[in-house]
C-alpha positions in Angstrom: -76.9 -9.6 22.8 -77.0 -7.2 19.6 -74.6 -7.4 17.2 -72.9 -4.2 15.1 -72.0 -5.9 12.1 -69.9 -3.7 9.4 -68.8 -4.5 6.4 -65.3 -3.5 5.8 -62.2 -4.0 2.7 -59.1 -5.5 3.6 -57.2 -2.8 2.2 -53.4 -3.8 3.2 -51.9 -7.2 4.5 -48.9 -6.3 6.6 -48.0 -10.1 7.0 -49.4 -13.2 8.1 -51.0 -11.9 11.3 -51.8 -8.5 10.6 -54.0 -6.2 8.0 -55.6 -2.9 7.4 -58.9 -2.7 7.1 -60.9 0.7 5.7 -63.0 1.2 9.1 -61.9 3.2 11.6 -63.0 5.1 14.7 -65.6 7.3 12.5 -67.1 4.2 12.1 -67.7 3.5 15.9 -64.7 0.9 15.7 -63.1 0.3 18.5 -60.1 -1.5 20.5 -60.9 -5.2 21.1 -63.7 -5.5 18.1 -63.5 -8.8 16.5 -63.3 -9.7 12.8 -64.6 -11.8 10.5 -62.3 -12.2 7.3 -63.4 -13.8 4.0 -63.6 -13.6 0.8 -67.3 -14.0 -2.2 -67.0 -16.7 -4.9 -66.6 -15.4 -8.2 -69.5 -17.0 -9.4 -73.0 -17.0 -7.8 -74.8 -20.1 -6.6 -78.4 -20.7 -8.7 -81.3 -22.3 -7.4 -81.9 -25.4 -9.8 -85.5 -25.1 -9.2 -86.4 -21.6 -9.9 -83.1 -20.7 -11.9 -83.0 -17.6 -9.3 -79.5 -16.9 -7.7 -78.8 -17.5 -4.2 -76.1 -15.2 -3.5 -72.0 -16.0 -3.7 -70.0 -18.1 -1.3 -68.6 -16.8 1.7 -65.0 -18.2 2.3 -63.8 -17.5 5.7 -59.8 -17.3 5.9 -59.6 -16.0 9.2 -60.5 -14.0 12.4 -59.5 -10.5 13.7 -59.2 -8.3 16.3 -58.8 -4.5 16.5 -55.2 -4.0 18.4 
């Protein structure tokens, strides 16, 4: 199975249960499309071999669905 993935911005929380995000039908989303929420670290993680960075954290605070 192939997965769409878009990245969106939360862009209003309505209350503990629901948001806004800034996707929308133009974006091919639909009814029933599920969610990933989370949010980066500030800071980004750094290799201690090669000093290179590895990117920020990904902290997941919940899951969505399109209603």
């Amino acid at each position: 199975m192939e997965e769409n993935r878009k990245n969106g911005l939360v862009v209003k929380v309505i209350d503990d249960f629901k948001l806004v995000i800034n996707l929308g039908e133009e974006d091919n989303i639909l009814i029933g499309d599920k969610f990933l929420v989370y949010y980066l670290s500030e800071e980004d993680i750094i290799d201690p071999e090669n000093n290179k960075s590895l990117g920020k954290l990904e902290y997941v605070v919940g899951k969505g669905k399109v209603i």
